[in-house]
C-alpha atoms as one frame of an Amber mdcrd trajectory, in Angstrom:
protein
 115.041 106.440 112.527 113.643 103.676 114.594 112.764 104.661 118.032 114.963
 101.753 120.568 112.271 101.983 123.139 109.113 100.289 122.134 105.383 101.738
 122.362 103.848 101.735 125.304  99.891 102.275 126.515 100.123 102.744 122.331
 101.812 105.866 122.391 105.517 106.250 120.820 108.653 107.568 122.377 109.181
 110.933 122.047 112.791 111.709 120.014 114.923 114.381 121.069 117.772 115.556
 118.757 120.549 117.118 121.100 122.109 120.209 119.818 125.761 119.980 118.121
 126.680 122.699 121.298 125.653 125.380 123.424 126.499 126.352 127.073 125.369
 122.480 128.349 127.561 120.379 129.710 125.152 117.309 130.225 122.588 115.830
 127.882 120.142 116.345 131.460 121.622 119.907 131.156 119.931 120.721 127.946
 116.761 119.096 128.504 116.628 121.289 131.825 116.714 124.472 129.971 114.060
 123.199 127.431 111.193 121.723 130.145 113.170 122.295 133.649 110.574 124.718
 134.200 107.757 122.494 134.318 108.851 119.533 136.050 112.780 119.123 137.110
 112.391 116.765 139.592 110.610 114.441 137.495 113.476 114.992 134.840 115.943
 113.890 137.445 114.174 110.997 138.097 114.007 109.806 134.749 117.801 109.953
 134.339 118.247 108.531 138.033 116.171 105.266 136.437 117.820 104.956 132.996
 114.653 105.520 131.502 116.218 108.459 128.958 118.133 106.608 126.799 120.401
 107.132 123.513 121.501 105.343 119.892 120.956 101.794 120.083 118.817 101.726
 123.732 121.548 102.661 126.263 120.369 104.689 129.170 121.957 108.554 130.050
 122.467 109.352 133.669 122.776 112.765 134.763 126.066 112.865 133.539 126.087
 112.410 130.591 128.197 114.966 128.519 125.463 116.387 125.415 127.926 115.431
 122.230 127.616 111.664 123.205 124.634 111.359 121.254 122.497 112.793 118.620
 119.339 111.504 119.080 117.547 110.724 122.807 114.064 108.809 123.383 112.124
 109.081 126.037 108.314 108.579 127.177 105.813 111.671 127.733 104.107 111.708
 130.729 100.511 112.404 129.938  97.969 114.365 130.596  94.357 112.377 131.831
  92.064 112.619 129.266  87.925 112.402 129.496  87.217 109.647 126.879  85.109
 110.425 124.437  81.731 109.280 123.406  82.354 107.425 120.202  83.447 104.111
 119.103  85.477 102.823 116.273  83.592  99.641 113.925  85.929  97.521 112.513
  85.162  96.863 108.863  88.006  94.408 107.674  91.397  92.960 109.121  93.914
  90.449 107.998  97.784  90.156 108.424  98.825  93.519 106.207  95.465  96.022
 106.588  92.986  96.793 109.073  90.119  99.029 107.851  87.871 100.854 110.129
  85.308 103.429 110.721  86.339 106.192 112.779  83.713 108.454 114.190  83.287
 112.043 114.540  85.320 114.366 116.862  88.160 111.537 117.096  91.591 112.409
 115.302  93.601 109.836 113.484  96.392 110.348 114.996  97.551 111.600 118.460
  98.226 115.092 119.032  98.098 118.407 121.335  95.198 117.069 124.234  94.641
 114.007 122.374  96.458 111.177 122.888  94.845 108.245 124.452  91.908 109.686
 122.140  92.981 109.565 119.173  92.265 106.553 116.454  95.532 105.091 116.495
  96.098 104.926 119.902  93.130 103.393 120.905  93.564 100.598 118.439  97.246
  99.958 119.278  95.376  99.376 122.767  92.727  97.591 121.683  93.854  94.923
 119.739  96.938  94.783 121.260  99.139  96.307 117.680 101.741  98.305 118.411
 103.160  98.667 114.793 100.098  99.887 113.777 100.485 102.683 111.607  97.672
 104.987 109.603  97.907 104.927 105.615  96.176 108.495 105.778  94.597 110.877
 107.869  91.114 111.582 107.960  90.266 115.121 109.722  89.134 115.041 113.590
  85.528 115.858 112.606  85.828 113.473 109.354  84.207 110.236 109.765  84.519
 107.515 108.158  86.798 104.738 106.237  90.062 104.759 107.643  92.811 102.508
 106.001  96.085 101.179 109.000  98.643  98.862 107.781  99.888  96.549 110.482
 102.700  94.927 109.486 105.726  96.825 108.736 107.219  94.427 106.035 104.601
  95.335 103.636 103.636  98.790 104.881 105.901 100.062 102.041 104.144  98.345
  99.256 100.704 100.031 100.146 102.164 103.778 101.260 103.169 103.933  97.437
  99.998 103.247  96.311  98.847 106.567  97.760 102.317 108.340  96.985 101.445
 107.611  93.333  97.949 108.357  93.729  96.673 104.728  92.910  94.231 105.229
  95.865  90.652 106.534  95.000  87.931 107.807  97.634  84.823 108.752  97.796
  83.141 111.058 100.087  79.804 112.537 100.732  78.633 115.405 102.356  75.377
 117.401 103.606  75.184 121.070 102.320  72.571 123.018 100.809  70.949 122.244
  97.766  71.549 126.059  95.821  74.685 127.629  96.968  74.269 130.661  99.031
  73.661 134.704  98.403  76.197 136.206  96.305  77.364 132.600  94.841  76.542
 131.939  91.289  74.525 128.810  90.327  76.532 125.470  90.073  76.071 122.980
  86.765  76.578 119.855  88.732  78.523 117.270  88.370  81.144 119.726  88.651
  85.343 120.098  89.259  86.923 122.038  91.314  90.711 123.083  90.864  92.460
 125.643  92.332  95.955 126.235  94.487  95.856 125.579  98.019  98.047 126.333
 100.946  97.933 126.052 104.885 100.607 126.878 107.381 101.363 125.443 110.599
 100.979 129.097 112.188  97.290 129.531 110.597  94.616 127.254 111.209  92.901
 127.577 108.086  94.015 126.402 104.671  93.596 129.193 101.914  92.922 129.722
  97.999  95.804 131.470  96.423  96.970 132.337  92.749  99.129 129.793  91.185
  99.175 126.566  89.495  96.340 124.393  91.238  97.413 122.033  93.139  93.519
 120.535  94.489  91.311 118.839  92.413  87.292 117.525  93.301  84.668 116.303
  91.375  81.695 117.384  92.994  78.281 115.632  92.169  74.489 116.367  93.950
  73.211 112.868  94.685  69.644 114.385  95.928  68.170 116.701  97.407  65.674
 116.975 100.269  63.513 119.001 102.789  66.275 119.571 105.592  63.794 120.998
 108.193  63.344 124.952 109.396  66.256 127.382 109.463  66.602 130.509 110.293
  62.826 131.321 109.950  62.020 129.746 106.653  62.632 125.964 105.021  65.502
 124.682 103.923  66.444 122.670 100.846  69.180 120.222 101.514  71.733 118.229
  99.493  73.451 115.065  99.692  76.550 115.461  98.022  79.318 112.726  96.081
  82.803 114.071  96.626  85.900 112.412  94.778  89.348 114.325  95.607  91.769
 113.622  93.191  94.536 115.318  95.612  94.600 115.491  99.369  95.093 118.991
 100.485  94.502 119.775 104.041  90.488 120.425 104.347  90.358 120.314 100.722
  86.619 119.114 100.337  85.373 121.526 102.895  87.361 124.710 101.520  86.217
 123.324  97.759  82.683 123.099  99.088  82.734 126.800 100.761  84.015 128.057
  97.363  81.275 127.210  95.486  78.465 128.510  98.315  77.903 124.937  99.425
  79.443 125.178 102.805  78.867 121.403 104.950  76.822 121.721 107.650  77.776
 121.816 110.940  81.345 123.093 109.442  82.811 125.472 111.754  85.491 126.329
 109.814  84.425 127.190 106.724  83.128 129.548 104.992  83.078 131.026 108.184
  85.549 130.802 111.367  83.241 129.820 114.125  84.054 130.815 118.015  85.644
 127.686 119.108  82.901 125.907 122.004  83.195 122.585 123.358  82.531 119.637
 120.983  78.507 119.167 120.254  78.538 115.663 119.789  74.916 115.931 118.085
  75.985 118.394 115.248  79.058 116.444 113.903  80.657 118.027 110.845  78.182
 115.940 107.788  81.550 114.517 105.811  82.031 110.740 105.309  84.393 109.513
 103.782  82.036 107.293 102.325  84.735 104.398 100.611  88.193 103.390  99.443
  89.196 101.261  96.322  92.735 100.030  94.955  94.247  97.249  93.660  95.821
  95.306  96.822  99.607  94.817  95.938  99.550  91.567  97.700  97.301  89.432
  96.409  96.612  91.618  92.851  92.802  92.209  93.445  90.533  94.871  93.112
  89.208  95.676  96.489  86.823  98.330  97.823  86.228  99.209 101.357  82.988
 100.780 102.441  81.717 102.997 105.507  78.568 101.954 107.341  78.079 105.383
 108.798  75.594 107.570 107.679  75.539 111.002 108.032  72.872 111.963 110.524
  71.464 115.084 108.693  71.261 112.729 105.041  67.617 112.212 105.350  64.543
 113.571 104.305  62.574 115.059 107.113
């Protein structure tokens, strides 16, 4: 359902659906019992200035009985946020696609304490776009090529290429180069399957019996001396990862499985105490490149990060 009030600072209008009843009289009723608590007056307000509105863009008072409408839009008011220290490269744009290369630590999309900080936002901002929209997500501490459609009459033709799995990427990763105690040896190149699920009430994704449902092809491009750790040398490896599905943290659980867990991954194989962000140990994932055939003008094309991963180097 399209939102009647338009973006603004690059952030949407948040939608409200209004309950069918309850013990609220007023639209300004019910959204007192859900946030009254935190700020009334300012709830007040917005009704006093017709900036809550309904279906079709017209403004609710404080009057307004709750079974008028279904739907209600309004804007958040948010939080001040520190920006972060990272910037996003631009790698390609033309009147459908923009392709860029997000950093570290900054999500795709906004969410929880990041808003203004978040990919999208800061490119609706920056180049003045507010229909842009993300083709996929790429994890906060996932870097790399990150594909945003911005015009909505074609957005359609390229979201099917990745609901029919037409899209292919290619990431790569620091890990070890021999997969830790207890793990058996890997024959590399090497595929991963297995089922994977994650709920929104646990903030890891887990392995479980069934059908798989997550596929990788892992390959060890090299390896290297990756400097002292914990008292002795360390072998490193720079890995080639192709998902063939897109799981949440699929290439970091699928990496942990086999004893290869990324460096710097604080999720996986172990849960880490969370600490501020350490902006010189980001998570070493890139998603490294993108390739499909463009459904507009028929060609092959292949976009390509020019990140590297700061640990990918021989000491």
């Amino acid at each position: 359902m399209q939102s009647p009030l338009p973006v603004r600072d690059g952030v949407n209008a948040t939608r409200l659906r209004l309950p069918d009843e309850g013990p609220w009289d007023t639209a300004m009723d019910y959204m007192m019992h859900r946030w009254g608590h935190i700020d009334p007056q300012g709830i007040e307000d917005r009704f006093d200035a017709g900036e809550i509105v309904g279906e079709g863009g017209a403004p609710l008072d404080r009057g307004t009985p709750l079974e008028e409408h279904t739907f209600i839009w309004y804007y958040r008011t948010l939080p001040p946020e520190t920006r972060m220290p990272v910037e996003i490269n631009i790698l390609h744009q033309d009147e459908h696609l923009l392709v860029v290369d997000k950093p570290h630590f900054l999500p795709t999309t906004p969410g929880g304490t990041y808003i203004q900080e978040s990919a999208l936002v800061r490119l609706r901002n920056q180049l003045d776009l507010p229909d842009l929209i993300p083709m996929h997500r790429l994890d906060r501490m996932t870097a790399g090529v990150l594909l945003l459609s911005t015009n909505p009459e074609t957005r359609g033709k390229y979201q099917v290429l990745f609901e029919k799995r037409q899209v292919q990427k290619e990431y790569e990763c620091v890990s070890a180069a021999a997969p830790a105690a207890g793990f058996p040896a890997v024959d590399l190149p090497a595929v991963v399957r297995n089922r994977m699920t994650k709920s929104r009430s646990y903030l890891l994704a887990e392995v479980i019996d069934g059908e798989p449902n997550a596929e990788t092809r892992i390959e060890l491009l090299r390896t290297f001396d990756g400097g002292t750790h914990d008292g002795g040398a360390a072998r490193r490896g720079l890995y080639r990862l192709e998902p063939h599905t897109g799981k949440t943290h699929q290439l970091r659980v699928h990496m942990a499985s086999l004893g290869l867990g990324i460096v710097n991954d604080a999720f996986y194989p172990e849960l880490l105490d969370k600490a501020p962000d350490d902006y010189s140990k980001p998570l070493q994932l890139l998603a490294r490149g993108i390739r499909f055939v463009d459904p507009i003008s028929k060609q092959a094309v292949e976009y390509r990060s020019r990140l590297e991963l700061s640990e990918a180097h021989p000491a």
